[in-house]
C-alpha positions as CSV (number, residue, x, y, z in Angstrom):
1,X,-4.6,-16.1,-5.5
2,X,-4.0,-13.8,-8.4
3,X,-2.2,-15.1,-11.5
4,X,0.7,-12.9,-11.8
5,X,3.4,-12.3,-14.9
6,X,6.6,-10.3,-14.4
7,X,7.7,-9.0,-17.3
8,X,11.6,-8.0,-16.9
9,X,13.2,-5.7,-19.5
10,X,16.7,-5.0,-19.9
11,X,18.1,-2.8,-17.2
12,X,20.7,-2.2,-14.2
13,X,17.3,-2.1,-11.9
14,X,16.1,-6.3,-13.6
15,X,18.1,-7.6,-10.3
16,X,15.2,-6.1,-8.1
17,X,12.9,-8.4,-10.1
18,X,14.1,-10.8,-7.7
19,X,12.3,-8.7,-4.7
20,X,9.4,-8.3,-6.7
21,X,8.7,-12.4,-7.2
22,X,9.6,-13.0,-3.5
23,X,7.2,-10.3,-2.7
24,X,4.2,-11.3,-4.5
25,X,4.8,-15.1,-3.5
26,X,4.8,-14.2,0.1
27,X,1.3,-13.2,0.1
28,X,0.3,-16.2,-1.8
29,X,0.4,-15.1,-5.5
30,X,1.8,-17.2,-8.6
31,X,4.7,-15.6,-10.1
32,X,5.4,-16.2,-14.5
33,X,8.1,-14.5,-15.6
34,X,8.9,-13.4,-19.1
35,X,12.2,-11.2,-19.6
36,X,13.3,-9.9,-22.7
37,X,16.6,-11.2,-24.1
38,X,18.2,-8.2,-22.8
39,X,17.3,-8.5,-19.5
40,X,18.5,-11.8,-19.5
41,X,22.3,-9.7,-19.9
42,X,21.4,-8.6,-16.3
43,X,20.1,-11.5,-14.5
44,X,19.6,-14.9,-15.0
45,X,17.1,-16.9,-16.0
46,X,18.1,-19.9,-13.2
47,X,17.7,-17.1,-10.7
48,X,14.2,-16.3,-11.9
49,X,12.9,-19.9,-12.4
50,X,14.5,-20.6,-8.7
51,X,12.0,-17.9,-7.3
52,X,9.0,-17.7,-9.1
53,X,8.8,-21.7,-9.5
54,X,8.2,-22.0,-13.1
55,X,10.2,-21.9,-15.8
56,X,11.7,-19.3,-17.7
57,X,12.1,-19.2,-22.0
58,X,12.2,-15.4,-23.3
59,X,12.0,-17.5,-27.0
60,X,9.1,-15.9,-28.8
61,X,10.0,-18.9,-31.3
62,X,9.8,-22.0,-29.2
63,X,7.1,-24.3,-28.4
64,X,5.5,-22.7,-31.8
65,X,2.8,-25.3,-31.6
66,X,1.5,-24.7,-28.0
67,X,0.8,-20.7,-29.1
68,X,2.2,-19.4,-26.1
69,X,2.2,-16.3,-26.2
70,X,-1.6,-16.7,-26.4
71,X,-1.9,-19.1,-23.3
72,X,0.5,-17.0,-21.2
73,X,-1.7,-13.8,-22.3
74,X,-4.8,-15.5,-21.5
75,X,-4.1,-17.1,-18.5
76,X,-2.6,-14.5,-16.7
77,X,-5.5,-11.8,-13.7
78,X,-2.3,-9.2,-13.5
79,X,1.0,-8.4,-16.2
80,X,3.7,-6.5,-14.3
81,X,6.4,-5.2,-16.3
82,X,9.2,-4.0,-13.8
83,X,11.5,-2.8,-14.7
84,X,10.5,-0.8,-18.1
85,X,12.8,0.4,-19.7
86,X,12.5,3.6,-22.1
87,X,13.1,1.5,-25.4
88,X,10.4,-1.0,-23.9
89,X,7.9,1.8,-23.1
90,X,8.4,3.0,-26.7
91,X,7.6,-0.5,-28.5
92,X,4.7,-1.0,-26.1
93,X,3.2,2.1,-27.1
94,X,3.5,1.8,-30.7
95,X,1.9,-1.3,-30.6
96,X,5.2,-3.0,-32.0
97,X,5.4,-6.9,-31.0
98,X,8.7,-8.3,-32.0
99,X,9.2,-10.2,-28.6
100,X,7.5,-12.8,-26.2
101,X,6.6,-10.3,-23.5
102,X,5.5,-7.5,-26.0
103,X,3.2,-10.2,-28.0
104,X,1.8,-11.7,-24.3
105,X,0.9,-7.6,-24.0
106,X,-0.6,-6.9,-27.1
107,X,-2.8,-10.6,-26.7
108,X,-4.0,-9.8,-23.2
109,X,-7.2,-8.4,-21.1
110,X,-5.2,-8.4,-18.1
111,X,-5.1,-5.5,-16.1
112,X,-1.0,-3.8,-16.9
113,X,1.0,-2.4,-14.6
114,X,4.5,-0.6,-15.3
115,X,7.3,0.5,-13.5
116,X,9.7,2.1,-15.7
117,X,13.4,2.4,-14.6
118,X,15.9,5.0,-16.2
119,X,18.3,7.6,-16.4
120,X,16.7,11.5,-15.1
121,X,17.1,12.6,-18.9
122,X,15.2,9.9,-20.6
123,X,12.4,9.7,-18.3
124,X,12.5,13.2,-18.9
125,X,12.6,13.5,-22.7
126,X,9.2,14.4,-24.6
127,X,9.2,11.4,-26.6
128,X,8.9,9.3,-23.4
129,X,6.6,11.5,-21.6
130,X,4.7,11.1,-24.8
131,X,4.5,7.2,-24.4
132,X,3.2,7.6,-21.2
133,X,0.9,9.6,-21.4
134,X,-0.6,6.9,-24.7
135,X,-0.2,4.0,-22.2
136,X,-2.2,5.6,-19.3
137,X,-4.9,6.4,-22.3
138,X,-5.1,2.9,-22.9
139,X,-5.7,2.2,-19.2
140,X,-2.3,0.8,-18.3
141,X,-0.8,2.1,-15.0
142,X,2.6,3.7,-14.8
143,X,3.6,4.1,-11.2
144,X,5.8,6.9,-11.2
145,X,9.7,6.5,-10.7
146,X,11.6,6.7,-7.5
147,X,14.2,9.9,-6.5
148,X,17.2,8.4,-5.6
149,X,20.8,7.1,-6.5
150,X,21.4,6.3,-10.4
151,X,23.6,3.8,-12.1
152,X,26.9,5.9,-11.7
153,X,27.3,8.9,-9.5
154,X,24.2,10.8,-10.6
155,X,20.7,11.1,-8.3
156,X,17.5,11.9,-9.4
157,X,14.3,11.0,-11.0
158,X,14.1,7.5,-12.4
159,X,15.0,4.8,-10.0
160,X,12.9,2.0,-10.3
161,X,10.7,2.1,-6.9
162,X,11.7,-0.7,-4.3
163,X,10.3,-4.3,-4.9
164,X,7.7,-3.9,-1.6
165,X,6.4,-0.2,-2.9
166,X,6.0,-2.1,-6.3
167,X,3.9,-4.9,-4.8
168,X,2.0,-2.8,-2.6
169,X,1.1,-0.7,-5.3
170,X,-0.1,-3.5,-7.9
171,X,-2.2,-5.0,-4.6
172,X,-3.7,-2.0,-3.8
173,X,-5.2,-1.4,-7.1
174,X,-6.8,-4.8,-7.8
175,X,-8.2,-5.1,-4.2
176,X,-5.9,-7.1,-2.7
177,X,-4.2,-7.0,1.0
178,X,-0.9,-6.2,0.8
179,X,0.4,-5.5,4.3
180,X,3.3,-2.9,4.3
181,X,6.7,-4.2,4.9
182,X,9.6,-3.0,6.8
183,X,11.5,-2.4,3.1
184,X,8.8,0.4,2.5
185,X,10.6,3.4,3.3
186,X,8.4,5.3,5.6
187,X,7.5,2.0,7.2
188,X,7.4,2.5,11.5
189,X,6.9,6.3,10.7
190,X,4.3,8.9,11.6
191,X,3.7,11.6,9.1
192,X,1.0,14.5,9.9
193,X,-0.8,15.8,6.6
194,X,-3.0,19.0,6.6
195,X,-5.5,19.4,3.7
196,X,-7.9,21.3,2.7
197,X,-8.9,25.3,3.7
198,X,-9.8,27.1,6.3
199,X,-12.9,29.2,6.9
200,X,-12.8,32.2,9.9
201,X,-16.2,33.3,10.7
202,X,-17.3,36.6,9.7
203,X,-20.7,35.9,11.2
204,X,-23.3,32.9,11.8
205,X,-23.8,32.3,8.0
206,X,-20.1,33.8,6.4
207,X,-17.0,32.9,6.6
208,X,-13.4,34.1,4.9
209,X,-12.6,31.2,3.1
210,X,-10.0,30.5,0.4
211,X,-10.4,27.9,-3.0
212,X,-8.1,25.1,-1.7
213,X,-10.0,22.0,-2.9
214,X,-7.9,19.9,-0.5
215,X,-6.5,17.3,-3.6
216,X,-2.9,17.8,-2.5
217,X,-2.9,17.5,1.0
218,X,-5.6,13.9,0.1
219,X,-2.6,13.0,-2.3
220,X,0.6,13.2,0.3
221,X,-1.7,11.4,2.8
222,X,-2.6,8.5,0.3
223,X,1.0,8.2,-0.9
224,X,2.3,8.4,2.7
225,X,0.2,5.0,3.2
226,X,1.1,3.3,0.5
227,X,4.9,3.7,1.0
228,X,4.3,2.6,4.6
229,X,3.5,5.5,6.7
230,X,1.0,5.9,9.7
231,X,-0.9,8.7,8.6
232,X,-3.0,11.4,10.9
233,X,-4.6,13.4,8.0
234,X,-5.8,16.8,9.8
235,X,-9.0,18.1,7.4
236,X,-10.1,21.7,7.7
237,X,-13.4,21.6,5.9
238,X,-13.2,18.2,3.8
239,X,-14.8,15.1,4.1
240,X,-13.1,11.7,5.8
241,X,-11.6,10.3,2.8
242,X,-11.8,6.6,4.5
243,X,-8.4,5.5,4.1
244,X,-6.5,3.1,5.6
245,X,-4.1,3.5,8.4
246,X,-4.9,6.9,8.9
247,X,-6.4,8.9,11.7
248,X,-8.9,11.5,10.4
249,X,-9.2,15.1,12.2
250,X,-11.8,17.7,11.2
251,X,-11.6,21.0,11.6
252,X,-12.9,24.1,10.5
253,X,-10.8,27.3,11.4
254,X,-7.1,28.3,11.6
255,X,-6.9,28.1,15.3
256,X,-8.8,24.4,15.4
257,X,-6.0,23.1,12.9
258,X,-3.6,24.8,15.5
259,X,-4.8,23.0,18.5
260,X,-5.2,20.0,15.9
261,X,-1.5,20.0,15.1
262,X,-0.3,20.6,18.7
263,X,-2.2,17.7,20.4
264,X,-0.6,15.3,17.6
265,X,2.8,16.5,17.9
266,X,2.5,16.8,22.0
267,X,5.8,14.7,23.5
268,X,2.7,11.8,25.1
269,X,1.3,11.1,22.0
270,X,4.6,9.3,20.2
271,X,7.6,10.5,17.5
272,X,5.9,12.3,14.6
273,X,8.8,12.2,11.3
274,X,7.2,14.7,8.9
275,X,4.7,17.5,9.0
276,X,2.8,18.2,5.2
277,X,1.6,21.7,5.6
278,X,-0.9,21.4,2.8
279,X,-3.5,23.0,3.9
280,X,-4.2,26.6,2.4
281,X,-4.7,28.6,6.3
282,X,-5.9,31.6,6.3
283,X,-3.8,35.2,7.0
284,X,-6.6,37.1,8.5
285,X,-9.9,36.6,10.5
286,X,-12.3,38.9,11.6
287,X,-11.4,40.3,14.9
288,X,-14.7,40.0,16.4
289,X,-17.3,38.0,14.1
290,X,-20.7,38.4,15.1
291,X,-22.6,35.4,16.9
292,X,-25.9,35.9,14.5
293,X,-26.2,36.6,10.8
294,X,-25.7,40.4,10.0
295,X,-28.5,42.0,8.0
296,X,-28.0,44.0,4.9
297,X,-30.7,46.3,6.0
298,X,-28.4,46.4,9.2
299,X,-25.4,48.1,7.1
300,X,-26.6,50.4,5.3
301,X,-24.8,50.3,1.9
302,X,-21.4,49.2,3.2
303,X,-19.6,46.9,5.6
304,X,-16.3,47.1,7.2
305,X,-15.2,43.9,8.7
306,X,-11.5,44.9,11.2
307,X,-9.5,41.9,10.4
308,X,-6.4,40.8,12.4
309,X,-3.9,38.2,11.0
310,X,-3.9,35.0,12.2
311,X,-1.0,32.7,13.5
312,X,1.4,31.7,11.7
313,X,1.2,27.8,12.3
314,X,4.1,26.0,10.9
315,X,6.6,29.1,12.1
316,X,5.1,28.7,16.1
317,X,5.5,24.6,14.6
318,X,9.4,25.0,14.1
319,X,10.0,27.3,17.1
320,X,8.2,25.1,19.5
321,X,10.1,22.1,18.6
322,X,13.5,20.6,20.5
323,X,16.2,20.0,17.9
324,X,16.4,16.6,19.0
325,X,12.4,15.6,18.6
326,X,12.0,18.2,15.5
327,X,10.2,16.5,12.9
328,X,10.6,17.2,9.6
329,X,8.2,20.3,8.2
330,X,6.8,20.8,4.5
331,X,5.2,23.8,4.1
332,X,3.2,25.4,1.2
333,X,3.6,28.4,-0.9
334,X,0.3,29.0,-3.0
335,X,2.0,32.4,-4.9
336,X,0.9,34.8,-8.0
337,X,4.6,34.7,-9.0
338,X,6.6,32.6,-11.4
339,X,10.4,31.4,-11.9
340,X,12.9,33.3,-10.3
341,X,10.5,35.8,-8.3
342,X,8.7,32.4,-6.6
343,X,11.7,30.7,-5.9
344,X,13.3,33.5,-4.0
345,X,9.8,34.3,-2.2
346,X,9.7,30.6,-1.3
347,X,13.1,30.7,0.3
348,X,12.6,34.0,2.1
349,X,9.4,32.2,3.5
350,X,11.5,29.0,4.1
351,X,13.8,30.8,6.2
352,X,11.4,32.7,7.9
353,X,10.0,30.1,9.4
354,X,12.4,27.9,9.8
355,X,11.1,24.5,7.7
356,X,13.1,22.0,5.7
357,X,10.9,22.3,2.3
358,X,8.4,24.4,0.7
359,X,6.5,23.6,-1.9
360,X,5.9,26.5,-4.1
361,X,3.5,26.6,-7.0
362,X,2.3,29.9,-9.4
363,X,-1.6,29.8,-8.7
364,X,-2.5,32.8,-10.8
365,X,-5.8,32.9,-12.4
366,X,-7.5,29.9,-10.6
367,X,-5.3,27.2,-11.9
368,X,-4.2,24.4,-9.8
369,X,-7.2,24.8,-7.3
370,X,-9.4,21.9,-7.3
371,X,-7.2,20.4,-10.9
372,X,-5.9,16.4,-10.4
373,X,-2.4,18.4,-11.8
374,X,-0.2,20.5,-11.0
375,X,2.9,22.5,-11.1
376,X,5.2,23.1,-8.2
377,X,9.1,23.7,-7.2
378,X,10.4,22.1,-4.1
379,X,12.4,24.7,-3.0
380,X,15.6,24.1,-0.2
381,X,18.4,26.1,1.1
382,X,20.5,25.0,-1.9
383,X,18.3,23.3,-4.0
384,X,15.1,24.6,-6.5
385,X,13.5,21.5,-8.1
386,X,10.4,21.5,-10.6
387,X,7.3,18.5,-10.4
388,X,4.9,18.2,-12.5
389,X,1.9,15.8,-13.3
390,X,-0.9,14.5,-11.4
391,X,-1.4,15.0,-7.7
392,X,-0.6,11.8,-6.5
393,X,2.6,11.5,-9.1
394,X,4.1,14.7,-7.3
395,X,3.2,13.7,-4.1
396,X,5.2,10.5,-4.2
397,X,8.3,12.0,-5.9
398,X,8.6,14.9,-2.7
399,X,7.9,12.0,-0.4
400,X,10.7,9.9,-2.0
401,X,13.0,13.1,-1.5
402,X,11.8,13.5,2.5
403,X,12.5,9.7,2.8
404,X,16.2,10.4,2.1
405,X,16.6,13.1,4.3
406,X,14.6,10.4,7.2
């Protein structure tokens, strides 16, 4: 049983406090928590002593004598602020203690995690970003807000993740089970995920290869499980990453990731939701490789190798697919383009082949390949929107976006 405090700081999102407690409780964990006075303006303190058990005082100046801030610091395996609010996050990483659950903080050799919870503009703004980036420094986990409905009319980035993703999340990182719940939003779904490159044989030592490092496509599939998914992660030329609820597939070539693909997404073998199309497939292959290795004394002072393109995967995908049993397809756009001019290319190739999303990113002079970041725009029929940030932190803020279209 893990020792658990929930901090609460003063937001709309403090009332889904409530699912984080009942959450952590139901798999045995004790729940402290310490709100700021602001979040008390949202929720209660009754409401939070009724579900956590224990009682509630945001006083930084009562009980003087019992040091509390200390004890509650001290005692305490895992602090969970959610949600965070930008102000909060600001205080926290300036080191400022001028309330109970900033003091408990500053005191504590508990592991930190963080939720923030705000408007698209302020999570956004430099300053914040800033912050961030300081807190991860100091080893304190920020998971990554949600995409989704605002306080207001407004949608984007910065709604506070939902209690169960939250839990799971925390769990996950200090080795505990945290079984997936049916409030996870990709919970009872199938996703496919490629990763990784492929290699076409030029002969029995050589191959036409690409620099793919497979990071993205390991990212969606991780992310997939941890909001829920059932995940069949389709490798061309990457090792089993070991994870959890996920089949592994190897393969090696184009048309192997082909056959791959098609045997998941046959009608006997269940409802697939999404298809990630990370996977960096190559164009062309030779058109008749050579069975043993070719010698350079063999070819004189040249080679030519006849290559013929390769099939287009994710188009055959989306034209083999009924409407009514059509899952939703992501597919990739690794360009040497930037703004406008990769947009439009990533649209043309969007309509081309008939896919919901592509992810488009500028990958000009080696970046991106084999980096933990990244830089991409999820491009739509009607919609261009930039990510940026680690891997993972991209990979969950698509995957929030797909989840609203499932």
């Amino acid at each position: 049983m893990l020792r658990i405090i929930l901090g609460v700081t003063g937001g709309i999102a403090a009332y889904k406090a409530t699912g984080v407690i009942r959450g952590f409780n139901a798999l045995g964990h004790s729940v402290k928590v310490v709100p700021t006075q602001n979040a008390l303006r949202f929720i209660g303190a009754a409401t939070l002593e009724a579900l956590s058990h224990n009682s509630v005082d945001a006083d930084l100046f009562s009980d003087v004598d019992s040091v509390k801030h200390i004890a509650l610091a001290q005692e305490a395996d895992v602090i969970v602020v959610a949600p965070a609010t930008a102000s909060f996050l600001a205080r926290f990483a300036a080191g400022i203690a001028d309330d109970l659950l900033l003091n408990v903080l500053l005191a504590t050799k508990a592991r930190i995690f963080v939720a923030p919870a705000m408007h698209t503009e302020m999570w956004q703004h430099p300053a914040t970003q800033a912050n961030v980036a300081t807190l991860r420094s100091r080893s304190v986990e920020v998971l990554e807000p949600a995409i989704g409905q605002l306080t207001g009319s407004d949608v984007g980035s910065g709604r506070l993740p939902e209690p169960a993703e939250i839990v799971s999340w925390v769990l996950r990182h200090v080795g505990e089970p945290a079984e997936p719940t049916s409030e996870l939003p990709y919970s009872g779904k199938h996703i496919v995920v490629t990763a990784g490159g492929t290699r076409e044989p030029i002969d029995a030592v050589r191959f036409i290869g690409n620099y793919s490092s497979g990071k993205q496509g390991l990212a969606f599939a991780r992310q997939a499980i941890a909001l829920g998914a059932r995940v069949t992660l389709i490798g061309a030329n990457i090792a089993d990453p070991g994870l959890s609820n996920c089949e592994f597939v190897s393969v090696s070539t184009s048309a192997e990731l082909s056959h791959a693909l098609n045997t998941t997404l046959k009608p006997s073998a269940g409802t697939v939701s999404a298809v990630i199309m990370a996977a960096a497939v190559a164009d062309f292959k030779v058109a008749e490789p050579s069975s043993s290795k070719i010698k350079k004394s063999s070819s004189a002072d040249s080679l030519d190798l006849h290559l013929v393109a390769t099939t287009d995967i994710i188009a055959e995908l989306a034209s083999s697919q009924t409407a009514a049993d059509k899952p939703i397809l992501v597919a990739f756009a690794a360009e040497t383009l930037t703004g406008d001019d990769l947009i439009s290319e990533a649209r043309r190739k969007l309509v081309a082949k008939s896919v919901d999303y592509i992810v488009a990113n500028d990958v000009s002079h080696g970046k991106v390949f084999g980096s933990d970041k990244t830089e991409v725009i999820l491009v739509t029929r009607d919609r261009a929107e930039p990510f940026s940030g680690d891997k993972d932190a991209v990979a969950r803020q698509i995957l929030g976006l797909i989840a609203v279209a499932l």
